[in-house]
C-alpha positions in Angstrom: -0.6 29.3 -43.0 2.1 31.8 -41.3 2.5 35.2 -43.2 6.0 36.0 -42.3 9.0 34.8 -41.3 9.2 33.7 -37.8 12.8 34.2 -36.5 14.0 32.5 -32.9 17.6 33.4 -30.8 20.4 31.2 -31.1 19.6 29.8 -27.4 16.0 29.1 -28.4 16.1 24.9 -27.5 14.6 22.8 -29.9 13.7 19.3 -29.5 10.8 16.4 -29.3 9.3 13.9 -26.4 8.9 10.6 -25.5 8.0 9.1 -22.6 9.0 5.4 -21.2 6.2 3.4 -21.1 4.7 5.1 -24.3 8.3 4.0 -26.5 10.2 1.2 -24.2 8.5 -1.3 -24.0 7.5 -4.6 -21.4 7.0 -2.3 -18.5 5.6 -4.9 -16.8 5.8 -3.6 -12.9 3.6 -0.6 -13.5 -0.4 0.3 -12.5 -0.4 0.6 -16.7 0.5 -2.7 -17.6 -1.6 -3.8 -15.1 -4.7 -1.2 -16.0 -4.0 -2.8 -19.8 -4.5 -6.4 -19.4 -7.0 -6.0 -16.8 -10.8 -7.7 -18.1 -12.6 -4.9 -17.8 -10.1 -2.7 -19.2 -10.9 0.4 -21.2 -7.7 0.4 -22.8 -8.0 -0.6 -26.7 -5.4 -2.8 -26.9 -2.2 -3.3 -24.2 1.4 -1.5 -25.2 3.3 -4.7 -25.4 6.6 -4.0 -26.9 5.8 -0.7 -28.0 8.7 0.6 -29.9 11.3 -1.5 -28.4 13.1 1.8 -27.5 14.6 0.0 -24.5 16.8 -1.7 -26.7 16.8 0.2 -29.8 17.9 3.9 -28.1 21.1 4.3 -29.8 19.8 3.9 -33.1 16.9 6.4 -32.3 18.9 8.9 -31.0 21.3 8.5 -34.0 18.4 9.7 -36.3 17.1 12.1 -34.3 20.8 13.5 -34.1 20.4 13.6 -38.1 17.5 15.1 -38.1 18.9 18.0 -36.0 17.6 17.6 -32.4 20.1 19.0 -29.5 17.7 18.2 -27.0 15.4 15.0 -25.7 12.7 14.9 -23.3 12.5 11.4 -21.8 11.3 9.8 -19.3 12.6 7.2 -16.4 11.2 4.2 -15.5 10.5 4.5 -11.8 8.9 0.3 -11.6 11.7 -0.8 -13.5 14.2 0.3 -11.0 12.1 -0.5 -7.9 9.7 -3.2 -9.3 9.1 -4.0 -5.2 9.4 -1.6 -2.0 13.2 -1.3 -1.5 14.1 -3.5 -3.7 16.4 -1.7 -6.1 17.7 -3.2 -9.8 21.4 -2.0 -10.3 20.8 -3.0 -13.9 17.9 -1.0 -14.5 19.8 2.4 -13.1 22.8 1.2 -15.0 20.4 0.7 -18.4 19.4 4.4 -17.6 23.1 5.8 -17.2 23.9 4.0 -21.1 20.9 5.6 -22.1 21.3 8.8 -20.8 25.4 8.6 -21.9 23.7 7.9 -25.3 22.3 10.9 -25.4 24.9 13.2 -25.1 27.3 11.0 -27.4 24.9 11.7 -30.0 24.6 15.2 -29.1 21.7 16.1 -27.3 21.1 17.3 -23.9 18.7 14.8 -21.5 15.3 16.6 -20.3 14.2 13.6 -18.1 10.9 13.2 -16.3 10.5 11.6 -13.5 6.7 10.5 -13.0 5.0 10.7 -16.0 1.3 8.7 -15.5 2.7 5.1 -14.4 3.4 3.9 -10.9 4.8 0.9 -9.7 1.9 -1.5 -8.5 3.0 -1.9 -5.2 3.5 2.1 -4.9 -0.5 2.6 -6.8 -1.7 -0.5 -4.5 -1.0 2.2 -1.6 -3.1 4.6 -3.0 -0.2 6.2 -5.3 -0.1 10.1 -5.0 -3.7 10.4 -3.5 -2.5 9.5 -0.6 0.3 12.3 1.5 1.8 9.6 3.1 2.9 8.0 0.2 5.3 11.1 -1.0 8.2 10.0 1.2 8.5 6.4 -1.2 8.7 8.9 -4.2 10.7 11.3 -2.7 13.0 8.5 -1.7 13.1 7.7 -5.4 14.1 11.2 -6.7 17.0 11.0 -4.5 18.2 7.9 -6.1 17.8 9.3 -9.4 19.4 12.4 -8.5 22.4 10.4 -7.4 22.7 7.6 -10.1 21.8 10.3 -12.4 23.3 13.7 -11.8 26.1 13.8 -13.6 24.4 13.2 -16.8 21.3 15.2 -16.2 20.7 19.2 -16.1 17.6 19.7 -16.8 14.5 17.7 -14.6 10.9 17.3 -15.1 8.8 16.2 -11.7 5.5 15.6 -12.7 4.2 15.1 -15.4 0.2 16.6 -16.6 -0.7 16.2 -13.0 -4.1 18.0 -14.0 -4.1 15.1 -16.3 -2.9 12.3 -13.9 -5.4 13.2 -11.0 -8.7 14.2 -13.2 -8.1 11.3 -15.5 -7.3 9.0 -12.7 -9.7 9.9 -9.7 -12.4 12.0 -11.0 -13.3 11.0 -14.3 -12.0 7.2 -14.2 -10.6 7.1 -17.2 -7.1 6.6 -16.2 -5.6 4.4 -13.8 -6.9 3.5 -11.1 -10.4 4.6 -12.5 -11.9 6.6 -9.4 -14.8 8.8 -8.9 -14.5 11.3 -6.7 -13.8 14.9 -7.2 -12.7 15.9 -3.6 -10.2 13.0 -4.2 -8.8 14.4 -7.5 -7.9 17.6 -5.8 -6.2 16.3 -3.1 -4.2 14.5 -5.6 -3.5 17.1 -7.1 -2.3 18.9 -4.5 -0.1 15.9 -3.2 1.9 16.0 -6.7 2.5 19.7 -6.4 3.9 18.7 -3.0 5.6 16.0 -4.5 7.3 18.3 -7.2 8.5 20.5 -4.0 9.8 17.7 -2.3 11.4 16.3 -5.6 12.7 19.9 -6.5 14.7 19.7 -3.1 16.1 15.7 -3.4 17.4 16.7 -6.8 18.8 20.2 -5.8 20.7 18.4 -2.6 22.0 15.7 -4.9 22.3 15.8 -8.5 26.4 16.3 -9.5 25.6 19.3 -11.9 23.6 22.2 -11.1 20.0 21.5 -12.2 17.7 23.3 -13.6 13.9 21.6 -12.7 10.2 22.2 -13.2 7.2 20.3 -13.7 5.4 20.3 -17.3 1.4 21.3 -17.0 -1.5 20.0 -19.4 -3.0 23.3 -20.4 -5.8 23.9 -22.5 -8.6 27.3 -23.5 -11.5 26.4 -21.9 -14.2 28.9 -23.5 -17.6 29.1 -23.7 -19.3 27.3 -26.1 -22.0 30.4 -26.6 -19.6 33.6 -25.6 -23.0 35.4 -24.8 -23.9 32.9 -22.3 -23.4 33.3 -18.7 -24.0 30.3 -17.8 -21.5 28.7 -20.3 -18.8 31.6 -19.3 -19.5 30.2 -15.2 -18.8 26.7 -16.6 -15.7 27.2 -18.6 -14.4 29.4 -16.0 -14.9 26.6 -13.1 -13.3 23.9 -14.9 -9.8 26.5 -15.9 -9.9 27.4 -12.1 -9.9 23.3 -11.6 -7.4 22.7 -13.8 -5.0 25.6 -15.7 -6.0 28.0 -13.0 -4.7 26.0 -10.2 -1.5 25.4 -11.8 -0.1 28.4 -12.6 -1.8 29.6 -9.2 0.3 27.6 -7.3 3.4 28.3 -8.7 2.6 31.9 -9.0 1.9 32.1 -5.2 3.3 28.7 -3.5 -0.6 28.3 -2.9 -2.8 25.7 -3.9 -6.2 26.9 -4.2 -9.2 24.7 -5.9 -12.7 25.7 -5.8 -14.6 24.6 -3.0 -11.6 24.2 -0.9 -10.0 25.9 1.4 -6.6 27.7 -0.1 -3.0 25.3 1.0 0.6 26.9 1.0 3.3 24.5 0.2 5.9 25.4 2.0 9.0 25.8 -0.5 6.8 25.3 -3.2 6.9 29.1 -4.9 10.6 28.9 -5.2 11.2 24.8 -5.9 11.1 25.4 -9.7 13.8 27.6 -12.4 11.1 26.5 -15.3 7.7 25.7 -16.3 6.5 23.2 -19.2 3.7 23.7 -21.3 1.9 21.2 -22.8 -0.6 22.1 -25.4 -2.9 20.1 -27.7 -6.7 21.8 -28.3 -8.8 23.9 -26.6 -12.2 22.5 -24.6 -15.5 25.1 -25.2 -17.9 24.4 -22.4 -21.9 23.6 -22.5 -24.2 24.3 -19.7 -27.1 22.7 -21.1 -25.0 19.2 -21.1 -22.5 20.6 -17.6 -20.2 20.1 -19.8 -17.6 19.7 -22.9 -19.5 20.3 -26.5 -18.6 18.0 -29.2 -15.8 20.3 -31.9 -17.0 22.2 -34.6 -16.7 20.0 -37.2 -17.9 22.2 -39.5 -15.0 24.6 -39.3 -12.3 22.7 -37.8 -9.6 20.1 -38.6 -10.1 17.4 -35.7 -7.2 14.9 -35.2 -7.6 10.8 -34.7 -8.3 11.8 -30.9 -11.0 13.8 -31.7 -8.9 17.0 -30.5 -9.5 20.1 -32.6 -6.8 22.2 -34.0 -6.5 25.6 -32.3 -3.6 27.0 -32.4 -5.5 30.5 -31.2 -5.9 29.4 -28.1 -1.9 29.3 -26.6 -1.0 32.6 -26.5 -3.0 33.3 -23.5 -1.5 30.2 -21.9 1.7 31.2 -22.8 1.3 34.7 -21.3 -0.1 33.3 -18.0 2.9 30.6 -17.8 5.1 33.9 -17.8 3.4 35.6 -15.2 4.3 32.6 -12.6 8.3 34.7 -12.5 9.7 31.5 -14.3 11.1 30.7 -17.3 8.6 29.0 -20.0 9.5 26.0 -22.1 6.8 24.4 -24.6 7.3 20.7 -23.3 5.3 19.4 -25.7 2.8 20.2 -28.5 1.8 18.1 -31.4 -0.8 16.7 -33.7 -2.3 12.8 -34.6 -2.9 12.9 -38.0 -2.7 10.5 -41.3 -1.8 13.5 -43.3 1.3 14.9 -43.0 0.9 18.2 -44.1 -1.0 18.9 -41.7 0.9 18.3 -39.0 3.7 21.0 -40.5 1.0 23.2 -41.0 0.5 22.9 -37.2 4.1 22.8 -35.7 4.4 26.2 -38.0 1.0 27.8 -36.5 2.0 26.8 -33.1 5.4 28.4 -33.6 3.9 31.5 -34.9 2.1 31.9 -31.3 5.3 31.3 -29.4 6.7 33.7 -31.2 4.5 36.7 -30.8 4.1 35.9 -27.1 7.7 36.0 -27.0 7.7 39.1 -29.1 5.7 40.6 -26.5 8.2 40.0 -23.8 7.1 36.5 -22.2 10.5 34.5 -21.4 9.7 31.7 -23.7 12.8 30.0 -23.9 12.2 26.2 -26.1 10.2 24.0 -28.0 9.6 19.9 -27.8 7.2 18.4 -30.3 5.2 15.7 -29.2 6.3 12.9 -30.3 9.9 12.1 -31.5 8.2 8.9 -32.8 4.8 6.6 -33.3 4.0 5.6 -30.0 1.5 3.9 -27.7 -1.0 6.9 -26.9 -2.4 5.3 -23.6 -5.7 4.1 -23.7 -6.1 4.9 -27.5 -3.0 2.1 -28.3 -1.3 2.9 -31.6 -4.1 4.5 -33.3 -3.1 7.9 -33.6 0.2 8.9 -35.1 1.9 12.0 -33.4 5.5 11.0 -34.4 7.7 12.6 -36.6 9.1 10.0 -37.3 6.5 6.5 -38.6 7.2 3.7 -36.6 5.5 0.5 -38.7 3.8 -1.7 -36.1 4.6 -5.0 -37.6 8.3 -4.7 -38.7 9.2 -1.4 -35.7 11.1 0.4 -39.0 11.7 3.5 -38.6 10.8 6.3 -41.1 11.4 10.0 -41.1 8.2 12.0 -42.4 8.4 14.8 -44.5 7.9 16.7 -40.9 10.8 15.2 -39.1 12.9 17.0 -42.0 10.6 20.3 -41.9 11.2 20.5 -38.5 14.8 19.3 -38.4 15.4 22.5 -41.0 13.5 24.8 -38.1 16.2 23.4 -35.4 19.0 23.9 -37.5 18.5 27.6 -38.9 16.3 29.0 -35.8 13.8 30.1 -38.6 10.5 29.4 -40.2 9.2 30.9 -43.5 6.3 30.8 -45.5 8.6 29.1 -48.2 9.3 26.4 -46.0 6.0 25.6 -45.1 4.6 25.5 -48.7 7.9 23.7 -49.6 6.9 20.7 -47.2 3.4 20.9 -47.6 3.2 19.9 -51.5 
């Protein structure tokens, strides 16, 4: 529980997330839908229609609108619009412009991502972002956002978690296309970040309005599960400078640098971006004696339906080091799955409370997005856990504010967040 009023500027942005696949519904041209169906699937259960968002925007963005939100991060569909190589659907980029118009008649301003997890088959069939000579098909598909799109949009997202879309994806084969092979993962990781410079420069040279674009990093504390073991300091320490580490690294410098590689500048990369997204969940405490993550401390934790802990303790640090890349830091998302409500306002407030004393300190911590606007499909988990403000009921797709959506709609409007409040919506 905060002890004090926390109190944010006038220009603080405040907001929550979706992301296409996760909300829209029958993407059916993506490695995803594909990865979902397939028989040996680790997927729970496939997305389906999700939450219909493709056809019920409006009416989504007309609550969110009364529940206060000036700013949505979305995402585009990049198989929808090319479903095959070159072969472009005019309805698709014109569903996108009525979305995006949408938007801003119900006054918000668009954050829109351009890759976040899914690929178009034909493009992951290729070898998707593991592969360098695949970044001209993407780059090629910046562009035509940029150009369909850029009168609507000011502010870009790249990549999506590419920590996230290469670890998951080629080292740990959890994601799509289920790989294993570390040296792989790096290099894919490195592609994105030369993806995100490439993408930086297609929407620079071609979006109508002046754009501001960055790419949104997974982050996460990785600590030692014993702080008086060296060997569990080394371990925690590796997998930051694999992950986190490299990130911030890169954009810090223009140089990505991985352990047990040798160091790559990215030419343009250290000046592509004007922000940086952070995207916090949990923190991850290392054990040597299994090489690797140690089950959370049940004992003395909340854990959340994905087995995350709560520990809001750990983004201040990750905050800080954000800052020091020179750019401006935005909170792209940060939320909580969880049957109790209260909880999760208990959370959005404790998470607040470390923006603000980072930003207190000095950091240029300029927004805040709350993962997620809605109920959604959370990947391989399906619809188990609930991060959504607002309740979305699987069987009917009704709609329902939470007690949060309100508790958070109050932060947006006023800028401020008391102990009053909290208590007030945690009865």
């Amino acid at each position: 529980m905060i002890e004090r009023a926390l109190d944010f500027p006038p220009s603080f942005v405040w907001g929550s997330a979706t992301a296409a696949h996760q909300v829209e519904g029958d993407n059916r041209h993506n490695d995803w839908w594909a990865h979902e169906l397939a028989p040996e699937t680790n997927a729970v259960e496939p997305s389906g229609i999700a939450c219909d968002h493709y056809h019920r925007y409006a009416d989504d963005f007309r609550m969110l609108q009364s529940l206060g939100h000036r700013h949505h991060r979305m995402s585009i569909e990049w198989s929808r619009i090319e479903p095959a190589e070159g072969q472009i659907e005019r309805k698709e980029i014109d569903h996108y412009r009525k979305v995006l118009a949408s938007l801003r008649d119900h006054g918000m301003e668009p954050w829109v991502t351009l890759h976040h997890f899914t690929l178009p088959v034909w493009f992951a069939a290729r070898g998707g972002f593991s592969e360098a000579r695949n970044l001209d098909a993407f780059r090629r598909f910046v562009e035509l956002a940029a150009h369909s799109f850029g009168d609507l949009i000011s502010h870009w997202c790249t990549i999506n978690e590419p920590t996230v879309h290469a670890e998951l994806g080629y080292r740990y084969a959890y994601f799509p296309p289920r790989r294993h092979d570390e040296a792989l993962a790096a290099q894919t990781l490195c592609n994105l970040f030369r993806a995100h410079t490439q993408a930086c420069e297609a929407v620079k040279a071609s979006a109508a309005l002046e754009p501001q674009i960055g790419i949104t990093l997974a982050v996460q504390a990785h600590e030692p599960l014993r702080s008086d073991s060296e060997a569990d300091r080394a371990l925690a320490a590796r997998h930051d400078a694999e992950s986190t580490g490299a990130c911030y690294e890169a954009l810090r410098t223009g140089v990505f640098s991985y352990p047990g590689r040798a160091p790559e500048e990215i030419a343009g990369l250290r000046k592509s971006s004007t922000f940086v997204g952070v995207q916090y969940y949990s923190r991850v405490r290392y054990d040597h004696e299994v090489n690797g993550p140690a089950m959370p401390d049940l004992d003395h934790r909340i854990v959340t339906q994905m087995a995350w802990e709560i520990y809001p303790e750990g983004l201040p640090s990750l905050l800080r080091r954000a800052a020091a890349t020179g750019l401006p830091v935005y909170v792209t998302e940060n939320g909580v799955c969880v049957d109790d409500d209260r909880i999760r306002v208990e959370y959005i407030a404790d998470h607040l409370a470390a923006v603000d004393h980072v930003r207190r300190e000095g950091s240029d911590i300029r927004g805040y997005f709350y993962w997620s606007a809605m109920d959604n499909f959370e990947w391989n988990f399906g619809y188990g856990p609930k991060f959504g403000l607002i309740e979305v009921d699987r069987n009917t797709l009704e709609r329902r504010p939470r007690p949060s959506a309100h508790f958070f709609a109050e932060i947006a409007r006023t800028g401020r967040v008391t102990p009053e409040l909290v208590r007030q919506f945690m009865k």
